[in-house]
C-alpha positions as CSV (number, residue, x, y, z in Angstrom):
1,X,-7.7,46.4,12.8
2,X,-9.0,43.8,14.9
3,X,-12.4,44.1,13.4
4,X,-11.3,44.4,10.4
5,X,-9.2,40.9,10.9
6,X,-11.9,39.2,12.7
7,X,-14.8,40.3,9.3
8,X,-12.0,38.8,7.5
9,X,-12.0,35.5,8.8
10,X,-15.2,34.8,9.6
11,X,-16.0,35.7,6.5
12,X,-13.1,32.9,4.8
13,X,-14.6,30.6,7.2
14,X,-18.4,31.1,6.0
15,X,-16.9,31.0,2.5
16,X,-15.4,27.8,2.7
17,X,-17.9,25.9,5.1
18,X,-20.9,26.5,2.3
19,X,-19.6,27.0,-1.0
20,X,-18.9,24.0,-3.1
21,X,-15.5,24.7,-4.3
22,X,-12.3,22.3,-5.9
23,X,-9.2,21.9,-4.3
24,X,-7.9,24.5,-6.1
25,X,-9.9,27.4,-5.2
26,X,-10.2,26.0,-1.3
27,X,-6.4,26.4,-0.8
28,X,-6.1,29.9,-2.6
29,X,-8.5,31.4,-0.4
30,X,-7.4,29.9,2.9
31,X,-3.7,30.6,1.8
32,X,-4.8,34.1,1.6
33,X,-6.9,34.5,4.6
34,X,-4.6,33.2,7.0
35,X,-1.6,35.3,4.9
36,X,-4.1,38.1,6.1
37,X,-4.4,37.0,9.6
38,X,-0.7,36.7,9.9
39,X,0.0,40.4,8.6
40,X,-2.7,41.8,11.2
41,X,-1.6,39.9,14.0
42,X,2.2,41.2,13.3
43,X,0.5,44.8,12.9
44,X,-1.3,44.4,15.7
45,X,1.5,43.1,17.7
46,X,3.5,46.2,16.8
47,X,0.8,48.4,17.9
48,X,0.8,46.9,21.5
49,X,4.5,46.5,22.1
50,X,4.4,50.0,21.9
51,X,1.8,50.4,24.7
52,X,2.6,47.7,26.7
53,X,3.9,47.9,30.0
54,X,7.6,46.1,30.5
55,X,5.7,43.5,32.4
56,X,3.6,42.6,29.1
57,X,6.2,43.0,26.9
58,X,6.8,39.4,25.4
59,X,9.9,39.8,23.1
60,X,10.7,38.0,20.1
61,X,8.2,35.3,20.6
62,X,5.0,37.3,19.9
63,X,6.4,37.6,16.0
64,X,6.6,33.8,15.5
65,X,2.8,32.6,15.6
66,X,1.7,34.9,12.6
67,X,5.1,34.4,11.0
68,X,4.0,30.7,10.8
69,X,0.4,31.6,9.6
70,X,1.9,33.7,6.8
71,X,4.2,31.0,5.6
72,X,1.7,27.9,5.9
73,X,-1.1,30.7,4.2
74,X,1.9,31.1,1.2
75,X,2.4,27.9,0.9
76,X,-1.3,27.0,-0.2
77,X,-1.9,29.7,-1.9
78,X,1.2,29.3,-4.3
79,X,1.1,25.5,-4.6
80,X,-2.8,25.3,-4.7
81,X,-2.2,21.1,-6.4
82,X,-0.4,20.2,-3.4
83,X,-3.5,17.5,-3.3
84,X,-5.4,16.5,0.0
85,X,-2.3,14.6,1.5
86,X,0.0,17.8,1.6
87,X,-2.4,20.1,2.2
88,X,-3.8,18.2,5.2
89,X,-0.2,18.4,6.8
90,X,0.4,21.6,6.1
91,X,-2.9,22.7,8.0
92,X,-2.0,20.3,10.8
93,X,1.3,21.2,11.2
94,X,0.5,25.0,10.8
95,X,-2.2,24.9,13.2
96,X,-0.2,23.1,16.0
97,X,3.1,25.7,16.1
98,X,0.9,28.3,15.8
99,X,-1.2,26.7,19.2
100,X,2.0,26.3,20.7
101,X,3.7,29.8,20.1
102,X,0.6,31.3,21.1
103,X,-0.1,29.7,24.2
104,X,3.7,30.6,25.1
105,X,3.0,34.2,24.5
106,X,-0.3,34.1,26.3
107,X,2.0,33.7,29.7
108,X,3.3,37.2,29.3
109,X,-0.2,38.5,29.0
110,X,-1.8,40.4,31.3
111,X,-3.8,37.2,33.6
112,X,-6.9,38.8,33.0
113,X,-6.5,37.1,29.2
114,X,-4.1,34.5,29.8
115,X,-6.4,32.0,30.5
116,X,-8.7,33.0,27.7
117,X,-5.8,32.6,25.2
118,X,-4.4,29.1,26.9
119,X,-7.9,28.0,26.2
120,X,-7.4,29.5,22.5
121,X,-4.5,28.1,21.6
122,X,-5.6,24.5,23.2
123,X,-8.2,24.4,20.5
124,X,-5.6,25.2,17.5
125,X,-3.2,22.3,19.1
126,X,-5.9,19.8,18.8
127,X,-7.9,20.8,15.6
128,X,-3.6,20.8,13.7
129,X,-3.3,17.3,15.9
130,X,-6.8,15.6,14.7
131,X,-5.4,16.8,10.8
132,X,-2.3,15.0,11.2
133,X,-3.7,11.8,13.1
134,X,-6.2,12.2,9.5
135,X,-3.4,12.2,7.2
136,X,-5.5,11.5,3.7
137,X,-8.3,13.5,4.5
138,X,-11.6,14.2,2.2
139,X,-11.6,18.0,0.7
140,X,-15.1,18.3,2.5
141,X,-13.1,17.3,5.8
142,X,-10.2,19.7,5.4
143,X,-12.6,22.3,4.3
144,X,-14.8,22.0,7.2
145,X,-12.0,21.7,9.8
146,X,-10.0,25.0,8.4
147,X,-13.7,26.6,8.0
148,X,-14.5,26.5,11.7
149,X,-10.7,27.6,12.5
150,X,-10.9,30.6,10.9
151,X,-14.4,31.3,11.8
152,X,-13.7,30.8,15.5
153,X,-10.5,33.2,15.1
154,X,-12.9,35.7,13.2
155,X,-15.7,35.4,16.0
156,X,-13.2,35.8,19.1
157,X,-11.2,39.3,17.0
158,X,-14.9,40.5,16.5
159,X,-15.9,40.0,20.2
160,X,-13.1,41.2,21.8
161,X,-12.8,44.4,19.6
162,X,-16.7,45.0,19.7
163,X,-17.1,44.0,23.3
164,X,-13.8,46.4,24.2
165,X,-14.9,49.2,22.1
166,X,-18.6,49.2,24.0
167,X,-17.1,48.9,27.1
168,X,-14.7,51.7,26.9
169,X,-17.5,54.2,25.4
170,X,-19.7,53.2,27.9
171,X,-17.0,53.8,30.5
172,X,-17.2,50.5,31.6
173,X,-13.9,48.4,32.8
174,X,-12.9,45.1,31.3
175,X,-14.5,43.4,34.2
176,X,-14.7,40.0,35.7
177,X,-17.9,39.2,33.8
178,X,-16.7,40.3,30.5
179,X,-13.6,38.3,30.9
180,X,-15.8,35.4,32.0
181,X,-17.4,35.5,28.7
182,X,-14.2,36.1,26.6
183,X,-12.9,32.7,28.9
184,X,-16.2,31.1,28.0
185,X,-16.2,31.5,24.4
186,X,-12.4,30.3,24.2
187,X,-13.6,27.2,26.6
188,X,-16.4,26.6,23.8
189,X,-13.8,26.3,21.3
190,X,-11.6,24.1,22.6
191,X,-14.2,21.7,23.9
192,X,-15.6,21.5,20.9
193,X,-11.9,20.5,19.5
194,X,-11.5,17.9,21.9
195,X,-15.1,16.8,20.9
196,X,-13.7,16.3,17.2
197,X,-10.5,14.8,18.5
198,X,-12.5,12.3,20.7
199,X,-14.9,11.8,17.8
200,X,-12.3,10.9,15.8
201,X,-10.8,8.4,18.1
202,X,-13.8,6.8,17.9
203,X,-14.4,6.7,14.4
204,X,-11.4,5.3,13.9
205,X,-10.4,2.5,17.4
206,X,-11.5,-1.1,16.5
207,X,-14.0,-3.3,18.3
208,X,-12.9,-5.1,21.3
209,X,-13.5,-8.6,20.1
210,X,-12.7,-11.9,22.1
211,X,-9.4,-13.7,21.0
212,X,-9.9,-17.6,19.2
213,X,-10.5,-19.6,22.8
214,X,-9.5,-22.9,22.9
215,X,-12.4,-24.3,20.6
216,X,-10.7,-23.5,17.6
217,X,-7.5,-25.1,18.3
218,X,-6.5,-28.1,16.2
219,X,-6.5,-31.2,18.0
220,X,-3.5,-33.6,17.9
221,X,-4.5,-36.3,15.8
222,X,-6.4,-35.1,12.4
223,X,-8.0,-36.8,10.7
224,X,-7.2,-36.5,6.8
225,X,-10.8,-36.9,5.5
226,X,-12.4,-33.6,4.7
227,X,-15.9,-32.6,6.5
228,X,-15.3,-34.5,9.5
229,X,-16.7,-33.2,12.5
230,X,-14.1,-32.4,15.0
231,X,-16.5,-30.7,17.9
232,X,-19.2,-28.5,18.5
233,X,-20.8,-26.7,21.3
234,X,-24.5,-25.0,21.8
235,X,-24.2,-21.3,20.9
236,X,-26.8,-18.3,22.2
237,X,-25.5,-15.0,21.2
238,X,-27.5,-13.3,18.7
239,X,-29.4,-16.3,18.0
240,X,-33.3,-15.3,16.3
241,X,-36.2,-16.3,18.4
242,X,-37.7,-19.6,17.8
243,X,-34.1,-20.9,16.8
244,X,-31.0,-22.9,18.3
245,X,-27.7,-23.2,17.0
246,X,-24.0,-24.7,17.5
247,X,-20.3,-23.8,16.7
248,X,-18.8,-26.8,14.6
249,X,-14.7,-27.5,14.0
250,X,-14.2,-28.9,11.1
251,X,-11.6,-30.4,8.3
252,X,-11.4,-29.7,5.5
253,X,-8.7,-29.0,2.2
254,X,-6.3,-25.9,1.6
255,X,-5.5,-24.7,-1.3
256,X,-2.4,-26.9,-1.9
257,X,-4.4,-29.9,-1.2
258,X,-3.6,-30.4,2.4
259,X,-5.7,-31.0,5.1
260,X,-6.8,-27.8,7.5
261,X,-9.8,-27.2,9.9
262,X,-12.3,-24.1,9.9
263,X,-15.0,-23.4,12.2
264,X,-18.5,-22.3,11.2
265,X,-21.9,-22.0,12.4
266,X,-25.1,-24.3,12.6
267,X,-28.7,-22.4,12.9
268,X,-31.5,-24.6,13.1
269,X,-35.4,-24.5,14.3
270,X,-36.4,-24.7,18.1
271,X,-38.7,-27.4,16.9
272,X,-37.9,-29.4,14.0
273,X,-39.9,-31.5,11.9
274,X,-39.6,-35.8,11.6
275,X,-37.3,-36.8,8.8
276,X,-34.2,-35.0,7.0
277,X,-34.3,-31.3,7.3
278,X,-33.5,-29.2,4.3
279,X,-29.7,-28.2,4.0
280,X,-29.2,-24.3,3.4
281,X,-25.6,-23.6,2.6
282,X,-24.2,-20.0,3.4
283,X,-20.8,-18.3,2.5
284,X,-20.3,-15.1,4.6
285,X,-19.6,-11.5,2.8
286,X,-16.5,-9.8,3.8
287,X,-15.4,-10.1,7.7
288,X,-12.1,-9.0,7.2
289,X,-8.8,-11.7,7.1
290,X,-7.8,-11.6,10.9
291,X,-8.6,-14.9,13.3
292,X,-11.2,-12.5,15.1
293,X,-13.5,-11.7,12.2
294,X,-14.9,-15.2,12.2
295,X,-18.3,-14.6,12.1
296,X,-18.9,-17.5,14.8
297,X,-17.1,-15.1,17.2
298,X,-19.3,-11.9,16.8
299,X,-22.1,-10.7,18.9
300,X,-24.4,-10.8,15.6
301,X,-23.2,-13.9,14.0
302,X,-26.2,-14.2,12.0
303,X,-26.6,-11.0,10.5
304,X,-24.7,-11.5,7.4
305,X,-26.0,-11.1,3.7
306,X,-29.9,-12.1,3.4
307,X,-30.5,-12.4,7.3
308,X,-33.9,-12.1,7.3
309,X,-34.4,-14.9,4.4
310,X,-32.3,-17.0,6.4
311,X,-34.2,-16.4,9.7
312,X,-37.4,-17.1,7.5
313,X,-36.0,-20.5,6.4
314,X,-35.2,-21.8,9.7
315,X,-38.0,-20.4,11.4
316,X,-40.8,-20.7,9.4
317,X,-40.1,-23.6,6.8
318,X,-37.7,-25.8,9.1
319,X,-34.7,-25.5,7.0
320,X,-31.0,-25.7,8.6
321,X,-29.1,-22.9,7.7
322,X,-25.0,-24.0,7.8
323,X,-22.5,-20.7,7.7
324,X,-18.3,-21.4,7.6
325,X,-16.3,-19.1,9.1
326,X,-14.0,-20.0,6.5
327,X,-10.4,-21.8,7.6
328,X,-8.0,-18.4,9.5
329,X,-11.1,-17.3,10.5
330,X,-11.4,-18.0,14.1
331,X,-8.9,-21.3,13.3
332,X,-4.7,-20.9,12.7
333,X,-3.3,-19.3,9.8
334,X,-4.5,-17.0,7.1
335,X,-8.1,-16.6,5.3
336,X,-7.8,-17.2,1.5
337,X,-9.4,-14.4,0.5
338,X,-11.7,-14.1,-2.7
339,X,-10.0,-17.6,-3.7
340,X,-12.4,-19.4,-5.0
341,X,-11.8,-22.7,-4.3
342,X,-10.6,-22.4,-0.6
343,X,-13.8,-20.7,0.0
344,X,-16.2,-23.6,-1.8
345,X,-14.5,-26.1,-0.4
346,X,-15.0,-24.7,3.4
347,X,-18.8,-24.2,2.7
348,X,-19.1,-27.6,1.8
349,X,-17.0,-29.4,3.9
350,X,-19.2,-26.7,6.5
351,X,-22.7,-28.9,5.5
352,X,-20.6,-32.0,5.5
353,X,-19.9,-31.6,9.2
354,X,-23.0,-30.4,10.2
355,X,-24.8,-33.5,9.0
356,X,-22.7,-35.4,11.6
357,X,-24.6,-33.4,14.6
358,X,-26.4,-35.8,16.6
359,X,-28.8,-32.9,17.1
360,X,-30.2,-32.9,13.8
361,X,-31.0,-34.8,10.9
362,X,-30.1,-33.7,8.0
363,X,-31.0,-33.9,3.9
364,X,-28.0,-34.4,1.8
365,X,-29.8,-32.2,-0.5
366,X,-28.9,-28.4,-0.1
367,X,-29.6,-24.9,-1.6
368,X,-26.6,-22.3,-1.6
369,X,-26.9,-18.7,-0.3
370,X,-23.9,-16.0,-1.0
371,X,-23.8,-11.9,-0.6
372,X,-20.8,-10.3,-1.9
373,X,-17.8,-12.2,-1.1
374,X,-20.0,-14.8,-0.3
375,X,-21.8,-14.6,-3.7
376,X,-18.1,-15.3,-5.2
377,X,-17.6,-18.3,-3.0
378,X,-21.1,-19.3,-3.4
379,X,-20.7,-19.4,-7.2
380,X,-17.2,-21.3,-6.7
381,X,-19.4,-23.7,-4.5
382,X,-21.7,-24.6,-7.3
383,X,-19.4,-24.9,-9.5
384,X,-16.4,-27.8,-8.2
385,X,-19.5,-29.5,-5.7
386,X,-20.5,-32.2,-7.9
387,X,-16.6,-33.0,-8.3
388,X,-15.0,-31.9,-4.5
389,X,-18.2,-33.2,-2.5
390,X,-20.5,-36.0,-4.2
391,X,-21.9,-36.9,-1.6
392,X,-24.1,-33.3,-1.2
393,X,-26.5,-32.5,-4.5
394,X,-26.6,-28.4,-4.8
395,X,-30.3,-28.1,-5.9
396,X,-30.0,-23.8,-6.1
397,X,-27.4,-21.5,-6.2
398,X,-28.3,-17.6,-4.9
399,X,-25.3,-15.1,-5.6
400,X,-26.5,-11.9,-4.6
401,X,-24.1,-9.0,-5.6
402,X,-21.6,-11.4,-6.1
403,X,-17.9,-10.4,-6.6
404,X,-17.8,-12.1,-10.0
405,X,-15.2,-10.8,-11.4
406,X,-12.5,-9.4,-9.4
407,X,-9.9,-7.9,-12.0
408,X,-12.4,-5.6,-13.3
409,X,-13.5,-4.9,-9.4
410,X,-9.9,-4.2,-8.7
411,X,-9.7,-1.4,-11.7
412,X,-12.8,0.2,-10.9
413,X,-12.8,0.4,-7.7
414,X,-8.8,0.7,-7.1
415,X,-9.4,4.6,-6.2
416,X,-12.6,4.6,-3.9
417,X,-12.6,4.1,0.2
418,X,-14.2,0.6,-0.5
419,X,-11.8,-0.8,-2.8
420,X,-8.6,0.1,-1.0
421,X,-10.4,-1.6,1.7
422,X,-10.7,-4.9,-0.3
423,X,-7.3,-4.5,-1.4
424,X,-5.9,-4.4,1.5
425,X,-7.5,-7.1,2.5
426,X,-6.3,-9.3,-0.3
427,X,-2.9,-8.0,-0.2
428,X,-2.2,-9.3,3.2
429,X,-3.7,-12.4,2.4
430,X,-2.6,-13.4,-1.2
431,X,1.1,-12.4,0.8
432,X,0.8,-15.3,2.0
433,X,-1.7,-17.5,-0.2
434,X,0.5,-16.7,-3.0
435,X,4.4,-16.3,-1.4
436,X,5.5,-15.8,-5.2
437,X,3.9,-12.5,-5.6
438,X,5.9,-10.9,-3.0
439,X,3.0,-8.1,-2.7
440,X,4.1,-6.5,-0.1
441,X,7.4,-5.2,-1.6
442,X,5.0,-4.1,-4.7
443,X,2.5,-1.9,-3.2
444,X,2.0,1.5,-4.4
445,X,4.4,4.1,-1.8
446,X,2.9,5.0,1.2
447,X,0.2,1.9,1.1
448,X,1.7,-0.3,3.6
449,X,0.8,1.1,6.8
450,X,-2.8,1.2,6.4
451,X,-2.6,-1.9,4.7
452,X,-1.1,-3.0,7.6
453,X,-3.7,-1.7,9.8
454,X,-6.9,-2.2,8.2
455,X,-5.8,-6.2,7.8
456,X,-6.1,-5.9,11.6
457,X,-9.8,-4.8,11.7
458,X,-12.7,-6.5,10.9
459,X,-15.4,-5.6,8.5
460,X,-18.5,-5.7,10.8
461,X,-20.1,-3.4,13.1
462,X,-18.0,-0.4,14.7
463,X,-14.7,-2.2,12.9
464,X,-16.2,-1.4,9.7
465,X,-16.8,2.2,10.2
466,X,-12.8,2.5,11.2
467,X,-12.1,0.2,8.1
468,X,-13.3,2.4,5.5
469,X,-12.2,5.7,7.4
470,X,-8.7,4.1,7.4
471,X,-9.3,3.2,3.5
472,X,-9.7,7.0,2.8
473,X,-6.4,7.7,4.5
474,X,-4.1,5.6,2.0
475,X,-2.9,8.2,-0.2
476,X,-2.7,6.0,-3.6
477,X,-4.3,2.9,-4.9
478,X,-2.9,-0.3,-3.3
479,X,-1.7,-1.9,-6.0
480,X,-0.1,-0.5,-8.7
481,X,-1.1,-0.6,-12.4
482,X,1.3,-2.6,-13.7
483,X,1.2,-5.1,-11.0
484,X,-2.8,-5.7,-12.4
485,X,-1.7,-6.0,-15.8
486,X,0.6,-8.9,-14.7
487,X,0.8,-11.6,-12.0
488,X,-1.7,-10.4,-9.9
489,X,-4.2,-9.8,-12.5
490,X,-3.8,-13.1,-13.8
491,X,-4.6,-14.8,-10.8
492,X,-7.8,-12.1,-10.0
493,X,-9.3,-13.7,-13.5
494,X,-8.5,-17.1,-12.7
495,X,-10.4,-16.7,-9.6
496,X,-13.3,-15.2,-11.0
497,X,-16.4,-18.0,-11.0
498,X,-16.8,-18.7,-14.8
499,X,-19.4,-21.7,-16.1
500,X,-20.6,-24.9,-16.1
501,X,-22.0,-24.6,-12.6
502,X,-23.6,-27.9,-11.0
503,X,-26.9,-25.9,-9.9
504,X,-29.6,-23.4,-11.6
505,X,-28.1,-20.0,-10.8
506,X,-29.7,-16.8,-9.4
507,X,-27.5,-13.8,-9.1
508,X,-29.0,-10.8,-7.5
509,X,-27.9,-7.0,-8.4
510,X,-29.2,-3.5,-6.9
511,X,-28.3,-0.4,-9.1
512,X,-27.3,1.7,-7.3
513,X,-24.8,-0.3,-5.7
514,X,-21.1,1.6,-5.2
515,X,-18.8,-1.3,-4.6
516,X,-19.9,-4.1,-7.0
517,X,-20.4,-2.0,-9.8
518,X,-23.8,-2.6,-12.0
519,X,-22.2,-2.5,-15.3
520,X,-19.6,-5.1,-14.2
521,X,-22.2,-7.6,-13.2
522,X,-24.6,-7.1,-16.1
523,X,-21.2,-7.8,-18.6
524,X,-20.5,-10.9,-16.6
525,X,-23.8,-12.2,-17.1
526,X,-23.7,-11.7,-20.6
527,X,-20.8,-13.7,-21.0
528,X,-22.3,-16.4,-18.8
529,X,-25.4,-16.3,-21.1
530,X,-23.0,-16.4,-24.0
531,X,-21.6,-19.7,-22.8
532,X,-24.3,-21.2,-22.2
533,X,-25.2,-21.1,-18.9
534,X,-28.5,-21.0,-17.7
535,X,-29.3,-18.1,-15.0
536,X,-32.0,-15.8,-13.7
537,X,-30.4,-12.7,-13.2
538,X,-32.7,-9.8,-11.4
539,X,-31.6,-6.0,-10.8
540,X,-33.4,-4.0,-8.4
541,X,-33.2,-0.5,-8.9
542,X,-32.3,1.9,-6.2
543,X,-30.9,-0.4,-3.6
544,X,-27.0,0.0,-2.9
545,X,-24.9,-3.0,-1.8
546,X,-26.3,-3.4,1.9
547,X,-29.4,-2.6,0.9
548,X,-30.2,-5.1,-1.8
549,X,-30.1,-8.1,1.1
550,X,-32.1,-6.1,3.6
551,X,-35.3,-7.0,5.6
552,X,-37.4,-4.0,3.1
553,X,-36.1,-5.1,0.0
554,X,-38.4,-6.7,-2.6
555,X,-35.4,-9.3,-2.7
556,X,-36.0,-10.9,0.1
557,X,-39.3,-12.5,0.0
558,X,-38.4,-13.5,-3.7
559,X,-35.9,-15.1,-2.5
560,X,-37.3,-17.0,0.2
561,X,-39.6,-18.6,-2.9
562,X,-36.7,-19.4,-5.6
563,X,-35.1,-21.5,-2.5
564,X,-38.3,-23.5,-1.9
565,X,-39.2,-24.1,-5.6
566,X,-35.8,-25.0,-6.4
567,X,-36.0,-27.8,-3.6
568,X,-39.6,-28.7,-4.8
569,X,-38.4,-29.2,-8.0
570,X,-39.8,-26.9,-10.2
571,X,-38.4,-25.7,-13.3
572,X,-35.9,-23.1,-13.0
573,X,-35.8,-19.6,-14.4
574,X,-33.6,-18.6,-16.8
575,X,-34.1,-15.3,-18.4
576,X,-30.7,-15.0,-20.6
577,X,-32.8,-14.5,-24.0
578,X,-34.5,-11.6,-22.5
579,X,-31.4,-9.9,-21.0
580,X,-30.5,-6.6,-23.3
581,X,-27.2,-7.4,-25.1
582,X,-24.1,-5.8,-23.6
């Protein structure tokens, strides 16, 4: 019987960890496994009550553990569309009674085993604990995690029955080195388990990032001019070689027209050249929308979007390379998200300030960079400059996978780990940029907790591994459809960038990129063409989102050239009448 169990489950186990199989067909052959295992094990159990001794006797407890395998192997075999959530609950919770009732009944074995079976057990208590703490799990995940369950229950049946039955026709005793290798191979087990549990703390625990010092607070007396600058300080961490660079407080204009400060960052060659430095204008991809995601206040707060161009430009040609946190990022209050205008304003009033460095000397001229998020406020910044900030001429606009238009972003992506990332972002900012929406009251059931959470991490280094693991485990998209198709749709269009911009244009796409979505770009461009609007638009095939703005791609040295021929003047190009229609 016991070999007969343990073929059984190792074989579930292979069958599930390397077979590519749907939802459907996973559940109905764990459900029926485990039904299996729960049968034998009440057999079996019957079997050695009647041999047992009255000291190994363990009463009505031994029938509960594979009473509670049967019923959690029923239940997924019958409801087989319980979807991920459910099922990933039901494993959890099945696999942590069943570790607890057996590590009860492994006190009245004989203490040859019991050790062998606490050790057991401990591994089923965390692998059912690591599936609840994982409540939205991947199929692959809950495949993988049930897999090596049953494969370890199939191993241990098959060594203790193989082991036993060798032993006994050998006429050997069950002796202290055979039970040290039955206690080892349960030890292997549940280290491993706590290696998954402790792996999976990991994954998911935030960075430990320093808290907004005293910089960032707002001094008394502010002044109500926007781009003034209100201090600054030498910064050195993660600064490139052959550079120097400051943290700047700054004003500059909220979204209802009042005055508010932000901080940024100023990076600037070791050695610059006589006469006005060219002006290089940055808005930051997505940090996240807590006070410690400013980018000023990381350990790489350079590393955003085209890096390497930027280090190029300072380095290399002299240029000054100016980067806002945005205002409640590192200052008071809340980021405004993907709204436009916030986001222009803070990058220019961000070169404004920095032209008020005693350090430097600065052109009033300026190119502007954006990746991402930063390509949407970068487009924004080109297109209200000539009216919010006169006194700065945008020669060049570069939006490299910009987020250009954001209701169309929102439906495509509304399902995948990314997007319920992003929307959670912008739910707990809009909350509060736009009080009249009452999001939070609107968001799909179950979403609010890890929006909650993930509006706490970052979305940089180990924070953004834990944001997008955290993404997977909302159960639903954020927002719901009709809430799209009304307010909050509305406003998503109205802050998409749309023409006249102030400045030639270059916007930036790689193919094979999974968040801003190729097809979504290439219609955005054609309307922009349609209008009017003069742009060279590039697509790079193969390169993801990330990857379009790294140091390999064929991006960045083109880019690096289209910034210094748009400040020498030369024509711009504008390939619209060569774009394929649609």
């Amino acid at each position: 019987m016991r070999i007969a169990l343990g073929a059984l489950s190792l074989a579930a186990g292979v069958t599930l960890a390397f077979t590519d199989l749907d939802i459907f067909a996973f559940t109905r052959i764990a459900g029926i496994a485990l039904i299996a295992l729960g049968l034998g094990f009440i057999a079996l159990e019957a079997g050695a009550s009647a041999s047992a001794s009255p000291r190994e006797r363990r009463g009505p407890w031994r029938w509960l553990a594979p009473v509670v395998l049967v019923l959690a192997g029923a239940a997924m075999a019958i409801r087989s569309d319980i979807g991920a959530p459910a099922l990933a609950a039901l494993v959890g919770i099945g696999l942590m009674a069943y570790g607890i009732l057996s590590a009860v009944q492994s006190f009245r074995t004989h203490e040859s085993r019991r050790l062998a079976g606490l050790l057991s057990a401990g591994a089923s208590i965390i692998i059912g604990f690591v599936s609840l703490t994982w409540p939205v799990l991947t199929l692959d995940f809950i495949r993988i995690g049930t897999a090596v369950w049953l494969a370890f229950v199939g191993l241990r049946l098959l060594f203790e029955s193989i082991i036993r039955q060798w032993a006994r026709r050998a006429g050997i005793t069950w002796s202290p080195r055979l039970r040290i290798r039955h206690t080892l191979a349960a030890g292997s087990a549940l280290a491993l388990a706590v290696l998954l549990a402790i792996g999976s703390g990991w994954l998911l625990r935030s960075d430990d990032r320093p808290a907004p010092g005293s910089f960032y607070a707002v001094p008394a007396n502010l002044p109500g001019k926007p781009g003034e600058l209100l201090r600054s300080e030498p910064l050195t961490t993660g600064v490139p070689q052959g550079a120097r660079a400051w943290k700047i407080l700054y004003t500059s204009t909220s979204g209802d027209g009042s005055p508010t400060v932000s901080s940024g960052t100023v990076l600037a060659p070791l050695h610059p050249a006589a006469g006005d430095a060219p002006l290089l204008s940055i808005s930051h991809g997505t940090t996240g929308v807590s006070r410690p995601c400013a980018p000023s206040l990381s350990s790489t707060p350079f590393a955003d979007g085209a890096a390497t161009s930027l280090t190029e430009m300072v380095v290399e040609h002299g240029w000054v390379g100016v980067t806002s946190d945005y205002a409640g990022l590192g200052t008071a209050g809340q980021e405004a998200y993907l709204i436009g205008q916030d986001e222009a304003r803070n990058v220019l009033d961000a070169s404004r300030a920095a032209r008020q460095l005693s350090e430097l000397q600065l052109s009033h001229r300026t190119v502007v960079w954006g990746h991402s998020q930063g390509g949407h406020g970068a487009l924004w910044t080109a297109k209200i400059a000539a009216k919010y900030a006169p006194d700065l001429t945008v020669v060049g606009t570069a939006a490299m996978a910009p987020a250009s238009d954001l209701y169309g972003l929102a439906e495509v992506d509304k399902s995948n780990a990314g997007g319920k990332v992003i929307s959670a972002y912008i739910a707990a900012s809009w909350d509060k940029q736009y009080p009249e929406l009452n999001l939070r009251s609107h968001l799909t059931p179950g979403s609010a907790p890890g929006v909650d959470r993930i509006s706490q991490l970052c979305f940089n280094d180990q924070d953004a591994i834990a944001a997008i693991l955290r993404g997977t485990q909302i159960p639903n998209q954020v927002f719901p459809d009709k809430l799209l198709a009304g307010e909050l749709g509305t406003l998503l269009r109205e802050n998409s960038p749309k023409g006249p911009f102030d400045s030639p244009l270059l916007v930036a796409q790689g193919l094979a990129d999974p968040l801003v979505l190729p097809q979504l770009q290439r219609s955005w461009v054609g309307d922009q063409c349609a209008a009017g609007v003069p742009l060279d638009f590039r697509t790079y095939p193969g390169l993801g989102h990330m990857e379009l703005v790294g140091p390999k791609s064929p991006l960045t040295p083109q880019l690096v050239q289209w910034t210094l021929d748009r400040w020498n003047g030369k024509q711009a190009p504008n390939n619209c009448a060569s774009l394929p229609a649609g």
